[in-house]
KEMI-321074 format. One record per residue: residue number from 1; residue in three letters; x, y, z of N, C-alpha, C, O in turn. Coordinates in nm, 4 decimals, decimal comma. Each point is the difference from the previous one (the first is absolute). Layout:
BEGIN
   pos   code        npx        npy        npz       capx       capy       capz        cpx        cpy        cpz        opx        opy        opz
   NUM    ALA          X          Y          Z          X          Y          Z          X          Y          Z          X          Y          Z
...
//
This chain:
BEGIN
   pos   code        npx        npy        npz       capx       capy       capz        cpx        cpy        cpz        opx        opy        opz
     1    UNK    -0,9231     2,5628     0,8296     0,0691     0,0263    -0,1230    -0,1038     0,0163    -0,1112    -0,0918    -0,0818    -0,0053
     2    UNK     0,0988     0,1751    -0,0785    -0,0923     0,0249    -0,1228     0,0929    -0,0414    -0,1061     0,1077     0,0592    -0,0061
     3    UNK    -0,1356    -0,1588    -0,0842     0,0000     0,0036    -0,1179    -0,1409     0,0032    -0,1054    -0,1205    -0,0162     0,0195
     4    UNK     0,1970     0,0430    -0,1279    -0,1033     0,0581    -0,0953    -0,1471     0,0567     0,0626    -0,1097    -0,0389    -0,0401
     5    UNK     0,1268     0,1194     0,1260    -0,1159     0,1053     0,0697    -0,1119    -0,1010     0,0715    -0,1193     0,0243     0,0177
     6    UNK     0,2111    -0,1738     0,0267    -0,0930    -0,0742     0,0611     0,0971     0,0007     0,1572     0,1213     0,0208     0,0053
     7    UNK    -0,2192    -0,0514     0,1232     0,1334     0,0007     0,0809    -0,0110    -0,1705     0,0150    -0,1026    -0,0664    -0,0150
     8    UNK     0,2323     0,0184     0,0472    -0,0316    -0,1394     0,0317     0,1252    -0,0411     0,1230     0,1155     0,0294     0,0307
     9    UNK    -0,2043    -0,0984     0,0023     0,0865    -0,0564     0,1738     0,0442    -0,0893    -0,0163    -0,0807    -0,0741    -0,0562
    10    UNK     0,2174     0,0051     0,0810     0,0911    -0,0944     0,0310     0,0089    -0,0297     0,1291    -0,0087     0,0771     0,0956
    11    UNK     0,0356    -0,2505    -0,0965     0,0073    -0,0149     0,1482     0,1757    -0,0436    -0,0539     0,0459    -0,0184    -0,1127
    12    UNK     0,0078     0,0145     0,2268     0,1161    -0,0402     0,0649     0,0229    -0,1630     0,0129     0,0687    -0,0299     0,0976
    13    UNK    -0,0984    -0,0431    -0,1508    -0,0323    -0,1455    -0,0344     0,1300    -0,0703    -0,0536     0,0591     0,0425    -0,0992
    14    UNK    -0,0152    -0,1593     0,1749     0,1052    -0,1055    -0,0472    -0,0413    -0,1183    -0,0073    -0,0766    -0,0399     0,0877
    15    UNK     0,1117    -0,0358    -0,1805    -0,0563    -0,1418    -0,0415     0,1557    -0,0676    -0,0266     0,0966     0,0523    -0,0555
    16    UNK    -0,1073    -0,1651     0,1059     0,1282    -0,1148     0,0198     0,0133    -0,0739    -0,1736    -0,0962    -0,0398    -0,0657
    17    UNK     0,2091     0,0383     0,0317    -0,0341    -0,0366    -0,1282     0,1568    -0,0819     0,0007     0,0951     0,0481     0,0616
    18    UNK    -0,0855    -0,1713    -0,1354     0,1177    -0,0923    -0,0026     0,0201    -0,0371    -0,1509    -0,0649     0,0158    -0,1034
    19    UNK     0,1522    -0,0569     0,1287     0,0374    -0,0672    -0,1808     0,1027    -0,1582     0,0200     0,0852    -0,0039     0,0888
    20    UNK    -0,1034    -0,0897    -0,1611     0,1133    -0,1305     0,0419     0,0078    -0,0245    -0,1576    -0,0901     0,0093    -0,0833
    21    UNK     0,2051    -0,0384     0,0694     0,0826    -0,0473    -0,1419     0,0270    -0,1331    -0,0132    -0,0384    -0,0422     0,1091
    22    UNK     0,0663    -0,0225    -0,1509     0,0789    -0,1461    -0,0157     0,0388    -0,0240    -0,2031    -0,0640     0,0091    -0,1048
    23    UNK     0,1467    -0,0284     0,1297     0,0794    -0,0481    -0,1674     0,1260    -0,1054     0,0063     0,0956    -0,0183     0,0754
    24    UNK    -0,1601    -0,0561    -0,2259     0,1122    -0,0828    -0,0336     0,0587     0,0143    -0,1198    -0,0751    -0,0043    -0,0974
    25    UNK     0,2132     0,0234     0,0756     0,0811    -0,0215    -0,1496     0,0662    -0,1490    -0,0179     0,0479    -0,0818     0,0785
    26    UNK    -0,0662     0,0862    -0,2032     0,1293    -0,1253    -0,0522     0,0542     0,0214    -0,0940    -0,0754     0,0083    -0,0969
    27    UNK     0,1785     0,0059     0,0765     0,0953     0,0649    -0,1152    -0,0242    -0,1496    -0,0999    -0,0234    -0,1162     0,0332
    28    UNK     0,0374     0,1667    -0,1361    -0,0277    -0,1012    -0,1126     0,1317     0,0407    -0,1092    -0,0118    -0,0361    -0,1171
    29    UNK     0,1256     0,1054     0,1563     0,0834    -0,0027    -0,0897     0,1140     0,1401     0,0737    -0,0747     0,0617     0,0759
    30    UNK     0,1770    -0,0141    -0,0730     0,0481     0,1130     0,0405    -0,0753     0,0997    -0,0058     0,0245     0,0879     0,0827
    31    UNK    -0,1239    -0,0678    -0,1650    -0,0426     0,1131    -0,1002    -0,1944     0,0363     0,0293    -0,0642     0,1050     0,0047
    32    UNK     0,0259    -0,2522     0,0094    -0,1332    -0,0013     0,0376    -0,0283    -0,0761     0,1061     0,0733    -0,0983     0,0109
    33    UNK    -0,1683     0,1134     0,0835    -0,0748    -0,0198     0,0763    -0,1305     0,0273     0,0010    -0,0481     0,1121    -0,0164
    34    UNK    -0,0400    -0,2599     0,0444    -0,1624     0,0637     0,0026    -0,0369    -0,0331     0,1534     0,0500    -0,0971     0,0568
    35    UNK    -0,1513     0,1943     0,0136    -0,0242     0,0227     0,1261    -0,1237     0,0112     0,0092    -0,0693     0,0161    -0,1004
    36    UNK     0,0101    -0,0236     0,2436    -0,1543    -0,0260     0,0484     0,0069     0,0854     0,1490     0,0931    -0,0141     0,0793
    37    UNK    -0,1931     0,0922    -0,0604    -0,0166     0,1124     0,0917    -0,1150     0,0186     0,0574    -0,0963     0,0220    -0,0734
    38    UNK     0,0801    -0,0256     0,1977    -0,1502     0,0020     0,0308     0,0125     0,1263     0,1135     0,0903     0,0253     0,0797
    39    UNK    -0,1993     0,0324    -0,1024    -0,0535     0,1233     0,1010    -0,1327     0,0242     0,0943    -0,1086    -0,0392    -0,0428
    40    UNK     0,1152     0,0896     0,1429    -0,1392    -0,0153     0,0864    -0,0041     0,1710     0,0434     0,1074     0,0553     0,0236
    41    UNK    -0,2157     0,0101    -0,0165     0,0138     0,1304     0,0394    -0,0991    -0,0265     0,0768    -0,0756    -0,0922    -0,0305
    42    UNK     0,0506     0,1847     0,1730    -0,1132    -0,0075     0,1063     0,0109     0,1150     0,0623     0,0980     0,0289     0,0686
    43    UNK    -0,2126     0,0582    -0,0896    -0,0496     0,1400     0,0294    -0,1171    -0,0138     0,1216    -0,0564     0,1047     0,0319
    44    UNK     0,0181    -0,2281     0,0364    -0,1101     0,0477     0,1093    -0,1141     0,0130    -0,0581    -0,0334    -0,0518    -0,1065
    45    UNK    -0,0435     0,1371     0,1904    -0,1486     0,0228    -0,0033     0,0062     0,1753     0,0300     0,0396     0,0597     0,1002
    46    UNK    -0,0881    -0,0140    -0,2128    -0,0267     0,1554     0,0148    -0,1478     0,0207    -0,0171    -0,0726    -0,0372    -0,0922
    47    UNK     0,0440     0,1038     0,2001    -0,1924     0,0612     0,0317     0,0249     0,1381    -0,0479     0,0675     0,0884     0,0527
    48    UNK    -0,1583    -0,0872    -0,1997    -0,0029     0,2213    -0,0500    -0,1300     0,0045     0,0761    -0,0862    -0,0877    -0,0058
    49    UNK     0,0804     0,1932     0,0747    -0,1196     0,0981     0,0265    -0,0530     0,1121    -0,0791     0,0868     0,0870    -0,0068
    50    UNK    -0,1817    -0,0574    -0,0486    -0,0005     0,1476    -0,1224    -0,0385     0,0808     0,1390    -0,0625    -0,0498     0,0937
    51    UNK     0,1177     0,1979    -0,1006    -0,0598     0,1066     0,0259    -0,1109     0,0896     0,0046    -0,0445     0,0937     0,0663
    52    UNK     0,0133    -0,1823    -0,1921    -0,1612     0,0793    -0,0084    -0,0774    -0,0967     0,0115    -0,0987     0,0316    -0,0664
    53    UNK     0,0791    -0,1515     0,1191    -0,0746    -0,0590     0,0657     0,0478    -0,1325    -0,1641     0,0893     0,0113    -0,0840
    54    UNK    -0,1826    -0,1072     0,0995    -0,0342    -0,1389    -0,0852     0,0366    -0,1015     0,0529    -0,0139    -0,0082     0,1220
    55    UNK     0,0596    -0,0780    -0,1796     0,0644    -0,1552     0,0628     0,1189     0,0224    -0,0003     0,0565     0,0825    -0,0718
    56    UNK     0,0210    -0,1926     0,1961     0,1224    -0,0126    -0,0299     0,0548    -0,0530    -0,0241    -0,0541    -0,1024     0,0416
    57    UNK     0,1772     0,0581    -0,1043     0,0313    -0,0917    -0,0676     0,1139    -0,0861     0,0617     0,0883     0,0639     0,0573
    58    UNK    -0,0762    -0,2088    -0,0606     0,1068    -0,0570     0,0776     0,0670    -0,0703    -0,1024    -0,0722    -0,0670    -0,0738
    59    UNK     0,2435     0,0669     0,0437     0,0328    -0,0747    -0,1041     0,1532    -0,0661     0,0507     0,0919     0,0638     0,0513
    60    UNK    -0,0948    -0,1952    -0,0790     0,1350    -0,0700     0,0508     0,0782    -0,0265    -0,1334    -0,0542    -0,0559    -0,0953
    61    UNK     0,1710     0,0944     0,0935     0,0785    -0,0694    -0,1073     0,1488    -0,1320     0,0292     0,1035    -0,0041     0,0664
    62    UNK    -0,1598    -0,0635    -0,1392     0,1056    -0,1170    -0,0150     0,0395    -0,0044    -0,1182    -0,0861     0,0155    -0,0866
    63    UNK     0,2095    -0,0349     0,0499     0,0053    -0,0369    -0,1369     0,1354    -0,1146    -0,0330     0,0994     0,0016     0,0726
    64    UNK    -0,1081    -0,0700    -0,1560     0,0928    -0,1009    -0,0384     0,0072     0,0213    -0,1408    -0,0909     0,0344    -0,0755
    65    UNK     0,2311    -0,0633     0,0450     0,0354    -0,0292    -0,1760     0,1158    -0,1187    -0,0022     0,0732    -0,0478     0,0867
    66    UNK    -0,0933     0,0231    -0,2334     0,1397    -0,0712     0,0056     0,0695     0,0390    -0,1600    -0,0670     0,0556    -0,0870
    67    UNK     0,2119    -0,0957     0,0681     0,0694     0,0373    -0,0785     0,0990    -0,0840    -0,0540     0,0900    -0,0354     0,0762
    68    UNK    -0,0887    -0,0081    -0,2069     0,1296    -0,0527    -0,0646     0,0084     0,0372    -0,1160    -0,0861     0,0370    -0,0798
    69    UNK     0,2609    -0,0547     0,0678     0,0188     0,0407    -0,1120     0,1245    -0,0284    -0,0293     0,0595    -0,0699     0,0819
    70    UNK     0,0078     0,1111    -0,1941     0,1367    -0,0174    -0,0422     0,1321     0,1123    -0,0175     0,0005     0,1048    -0,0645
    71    UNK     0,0672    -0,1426     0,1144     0,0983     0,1162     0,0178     0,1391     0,0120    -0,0743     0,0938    -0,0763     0,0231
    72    UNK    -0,0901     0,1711    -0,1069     0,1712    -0,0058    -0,0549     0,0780     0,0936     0,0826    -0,0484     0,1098     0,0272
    73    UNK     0,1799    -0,1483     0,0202     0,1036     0,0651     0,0246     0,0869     0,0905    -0,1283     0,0835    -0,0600    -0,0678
    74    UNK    -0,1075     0,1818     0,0478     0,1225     0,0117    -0,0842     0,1883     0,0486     0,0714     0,0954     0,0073    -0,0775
//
């Protein structure tokens, strides 16, 4: 495939990638509720090779967050 008058090769490559959730609410009135949320994302280990030769690069991603906050119902 050529883009911009360069050609460049793609491989055909799949990497396993997951996601897990967990959350808690507590209503604090009909109207409001404040809540806490946590997240984990996991992408593996991906090896780039360049084409025109150099190093290659190996990169794993994990990632975690967390979340609270307050919520109105209208």
């Amino acid at each position: 495939m050529t883009i911009g008058g360069v050609e460049q090769e793609f491989d055909d490559n799949y990497l396993f990638a997951a996601q897990a959730l967990a959350g808690v609410s507590y209503e604090l009135s009909s109207s409001w509720s404040i809540y806490a949320e946590t997240r984990y994302n996991y992408a593996g280990s991906i090896e780039l090779e360049p084409t025109a030769g150099g190093a290659s690069v190996e990169a794993d991603y994990n990632g975690f967050s967390c979340l609270a906050g307050l919520r109105y119902k209208f």
